[in-house]
C-alpha positions as CSV (number, residue, x, y, z in Angstrom):
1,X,0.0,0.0,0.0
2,X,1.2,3.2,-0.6
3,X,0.1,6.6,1.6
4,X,-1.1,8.8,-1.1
5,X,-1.3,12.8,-0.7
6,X,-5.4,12.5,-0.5
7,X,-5.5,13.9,3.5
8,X,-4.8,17.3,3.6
9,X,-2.1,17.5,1.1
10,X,-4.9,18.2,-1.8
11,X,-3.3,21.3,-3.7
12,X,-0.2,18.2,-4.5
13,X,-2.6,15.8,-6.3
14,X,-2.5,15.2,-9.8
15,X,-5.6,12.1,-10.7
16,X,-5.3,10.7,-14.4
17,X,-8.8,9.9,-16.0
18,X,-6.9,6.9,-17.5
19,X,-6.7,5.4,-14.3
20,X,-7.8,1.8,-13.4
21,X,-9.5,2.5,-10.3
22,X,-12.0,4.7,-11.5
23,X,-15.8,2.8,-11.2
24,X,-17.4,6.2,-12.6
25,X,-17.7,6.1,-16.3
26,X,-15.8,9.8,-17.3
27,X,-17.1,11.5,-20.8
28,X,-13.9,10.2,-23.3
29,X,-13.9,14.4,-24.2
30,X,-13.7,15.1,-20.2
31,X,-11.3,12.9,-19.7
32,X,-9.0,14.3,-22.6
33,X,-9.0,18.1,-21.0
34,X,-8.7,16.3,-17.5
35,X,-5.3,14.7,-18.9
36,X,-4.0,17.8,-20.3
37,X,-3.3,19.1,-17.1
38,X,-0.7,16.6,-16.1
39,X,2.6,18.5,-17.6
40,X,1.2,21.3,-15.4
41,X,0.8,19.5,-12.3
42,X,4.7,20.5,-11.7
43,X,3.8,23.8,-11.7
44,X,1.2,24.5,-9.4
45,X,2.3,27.4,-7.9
46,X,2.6,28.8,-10.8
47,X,-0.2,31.6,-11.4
48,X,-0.2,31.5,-15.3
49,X,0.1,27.4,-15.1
50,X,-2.7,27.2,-12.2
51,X,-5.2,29.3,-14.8
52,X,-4.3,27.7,-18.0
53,X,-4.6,24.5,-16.0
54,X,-8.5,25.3,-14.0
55,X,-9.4,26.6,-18.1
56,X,-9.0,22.5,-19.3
57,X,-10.9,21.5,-16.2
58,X,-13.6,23.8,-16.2
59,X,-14.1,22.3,-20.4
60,X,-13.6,19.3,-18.7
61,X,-16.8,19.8,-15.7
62,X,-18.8,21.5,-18.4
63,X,-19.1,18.7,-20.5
64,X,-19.5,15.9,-17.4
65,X,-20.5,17.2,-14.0
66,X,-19.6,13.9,-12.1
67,X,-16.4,13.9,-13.4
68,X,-14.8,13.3,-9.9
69,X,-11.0,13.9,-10.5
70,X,-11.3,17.0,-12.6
71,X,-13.0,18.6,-9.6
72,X,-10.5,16.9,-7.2
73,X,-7.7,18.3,-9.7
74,X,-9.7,21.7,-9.7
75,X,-8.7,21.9,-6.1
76,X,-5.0,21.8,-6.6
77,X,-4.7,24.4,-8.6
78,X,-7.6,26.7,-6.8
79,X,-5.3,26.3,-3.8
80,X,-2.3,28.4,-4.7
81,X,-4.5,31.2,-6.4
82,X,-6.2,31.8,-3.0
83,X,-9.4,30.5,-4.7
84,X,-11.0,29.4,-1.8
85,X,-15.2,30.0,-2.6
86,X,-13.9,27.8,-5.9
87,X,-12.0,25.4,-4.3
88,X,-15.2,24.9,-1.6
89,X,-17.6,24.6,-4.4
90,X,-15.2,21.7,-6.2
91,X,-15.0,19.7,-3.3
92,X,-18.6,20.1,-2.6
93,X,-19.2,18.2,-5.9
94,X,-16.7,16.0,-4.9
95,X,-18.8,14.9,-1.9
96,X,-21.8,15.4,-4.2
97,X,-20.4,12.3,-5.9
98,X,-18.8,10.6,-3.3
99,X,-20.4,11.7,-0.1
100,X,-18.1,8.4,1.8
101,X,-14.8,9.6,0.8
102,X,-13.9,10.2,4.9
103,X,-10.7,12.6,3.5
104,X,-13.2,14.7,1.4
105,X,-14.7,16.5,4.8
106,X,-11.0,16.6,6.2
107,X,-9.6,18.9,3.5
108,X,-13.7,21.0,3.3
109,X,-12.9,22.0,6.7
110,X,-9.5,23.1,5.8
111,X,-11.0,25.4,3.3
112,X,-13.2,26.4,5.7
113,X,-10.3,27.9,7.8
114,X,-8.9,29.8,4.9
115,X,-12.6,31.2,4.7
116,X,-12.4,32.1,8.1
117,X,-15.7,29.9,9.3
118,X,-14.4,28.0,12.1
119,X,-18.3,27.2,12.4
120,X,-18.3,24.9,8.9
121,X,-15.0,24.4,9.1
122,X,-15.4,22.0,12.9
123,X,-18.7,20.7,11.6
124,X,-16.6,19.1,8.8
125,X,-14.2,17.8,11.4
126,X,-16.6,16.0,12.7
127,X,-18.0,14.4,9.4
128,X,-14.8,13.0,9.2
129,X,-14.1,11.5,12.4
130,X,-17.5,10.5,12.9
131,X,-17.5,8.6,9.2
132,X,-13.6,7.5,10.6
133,X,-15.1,5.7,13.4
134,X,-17.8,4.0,11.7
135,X,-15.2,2.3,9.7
136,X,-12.8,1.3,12.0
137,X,-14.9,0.4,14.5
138,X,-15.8,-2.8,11.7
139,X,-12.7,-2.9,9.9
140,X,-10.2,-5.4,10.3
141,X,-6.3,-4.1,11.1
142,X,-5.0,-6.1,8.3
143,X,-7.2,-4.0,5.8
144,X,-5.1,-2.4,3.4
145,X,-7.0,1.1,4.1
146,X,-6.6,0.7,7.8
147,X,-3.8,2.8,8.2
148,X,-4.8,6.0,5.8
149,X,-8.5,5.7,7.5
150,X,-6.4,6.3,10.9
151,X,-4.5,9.0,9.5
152,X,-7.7,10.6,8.8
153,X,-8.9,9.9,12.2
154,X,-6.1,11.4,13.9
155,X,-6.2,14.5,11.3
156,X,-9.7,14.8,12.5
157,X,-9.2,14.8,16.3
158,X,-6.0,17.3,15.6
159,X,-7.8,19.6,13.8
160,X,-10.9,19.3,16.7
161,X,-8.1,20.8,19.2
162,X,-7.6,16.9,20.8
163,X,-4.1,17.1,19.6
164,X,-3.4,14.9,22.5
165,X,-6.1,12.3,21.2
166,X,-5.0,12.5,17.3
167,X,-0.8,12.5,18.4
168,X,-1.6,9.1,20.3
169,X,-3.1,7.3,17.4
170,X,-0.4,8.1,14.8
171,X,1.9,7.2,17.4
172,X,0.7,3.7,18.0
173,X,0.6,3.5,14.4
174,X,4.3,4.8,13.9
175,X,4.9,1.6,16.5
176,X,2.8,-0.9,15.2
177,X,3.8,0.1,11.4
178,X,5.8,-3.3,11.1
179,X,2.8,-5.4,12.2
180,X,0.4,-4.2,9.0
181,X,0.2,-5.7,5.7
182,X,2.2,-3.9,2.5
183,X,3.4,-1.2,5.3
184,X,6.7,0.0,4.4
185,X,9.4,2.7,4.6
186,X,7.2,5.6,2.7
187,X,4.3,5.1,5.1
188,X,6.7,5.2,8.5
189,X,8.1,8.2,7.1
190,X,4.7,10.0,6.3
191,X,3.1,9.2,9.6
192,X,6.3,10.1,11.7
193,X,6.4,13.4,9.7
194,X,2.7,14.2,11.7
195,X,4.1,12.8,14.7
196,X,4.0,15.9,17.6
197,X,1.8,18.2,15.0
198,X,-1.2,20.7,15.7
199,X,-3.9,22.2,14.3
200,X,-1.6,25.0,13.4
201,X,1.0,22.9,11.5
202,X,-1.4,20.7,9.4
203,X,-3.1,24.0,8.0
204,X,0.8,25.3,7.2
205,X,0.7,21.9,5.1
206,X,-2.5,22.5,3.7
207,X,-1.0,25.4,2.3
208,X,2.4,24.2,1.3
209,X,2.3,20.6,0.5
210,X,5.1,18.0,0.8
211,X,4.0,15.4,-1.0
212,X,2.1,14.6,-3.7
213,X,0.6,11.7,-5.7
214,X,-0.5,10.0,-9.2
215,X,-3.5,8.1,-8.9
């Protein structure tokens, strides 16, 4: 398993329509002005790149609304521009189509906080833990999702103010990493990099992302 930049790393993500996992079936024209944004993934904090890039993917909505990774992929490059009522209304259709997708409320409440409503912003907290719980509380350690659900979890209860609560869980994690299934050196080093964080820190990473995935 590899830890992918889906938590609160969103501005980082670059989804391919071409990719295997997708159950949705994408418009073929969609997909094509989804792709073209690839090359210009590297350049997200770019401002020219970030509006030639949101000009494909707003083609790409236009022709299919439920076209879940352009809106993810809206988001990253919303992020740097500041676009924050844009980047709210993207993931809202992300949840639109995917109202389970735990990390989804996670990164909505972080664009809440660059909003300034601390109101939406911990009611979206608790989406997500409350959604995290649910799951765990029926899923099996050895689930190959068990650890990035927990990583959620403790995102959750960080960004709650229960620092103490969420610092805990990636800790026995961080311990326990050996014990799970397809664990490996990328996801000790991702949940040790959280290890000790607040509320403060994980919106700094919101804002300036470390890592970043192809999906």
């Amino acid at each position: 398993m590899k830890i992918t930049a889906q938590l609160f790393f969103i501005p980082l993500i670059i989804i391919a329509c071409t990719s295997s996992g997708i159950k949705r079936k994408t418009d073929p024209r969609a997909k094509d002005f989804n792709n073209k944004i690839i090359t210009l993934s590297n350049y997200s904090g770019n401002t020219d790149s970030c509006k030639k890039a949101l000009l494909y993917l707003d083609s790409a909505t236009a022709i299919d609304n439920n076209c879940f990774l352009c809106y993810m992929n809206k988001i990253m490059f919303l992020i740097p521009l500041k676009e924050y009522n844009k980047s709210l209304t993207a993931i809202n259709n992300c949840i639109r189509i995917k109202p389970y997708a735990i990390d989804l409320y996670l990164n909505r409440g972080m664009i809440y906080e660059k909003m300034g409503d601390t109101v939406n912003a911990v009611q979206s907290y608790h989406e997500s833990l409350e959604i995290s719980n649910k799951i765990l509380d029926t899923m099996k350690t050895s689930n190959s999702q068990y650890i990035m659900i927990s990583i959620n979890k403790a995102s959750s209860l960080i960004m709650l103010n229960d620092t103490a609560q969420g610092d805990s869980l990636l800790k026995n994690l961080y311990d326990k990493l050996p014990s799970y299934p397809n664990a490996g050196y990328e996801e000790k080093e991702f949940i040790g990099s959280m290890l000790h964080t607040n509320k403060r820190a994980m919106i700094k990473m919101f804002e300036s992302p470390s890592y970043s995935s192809t999906k």
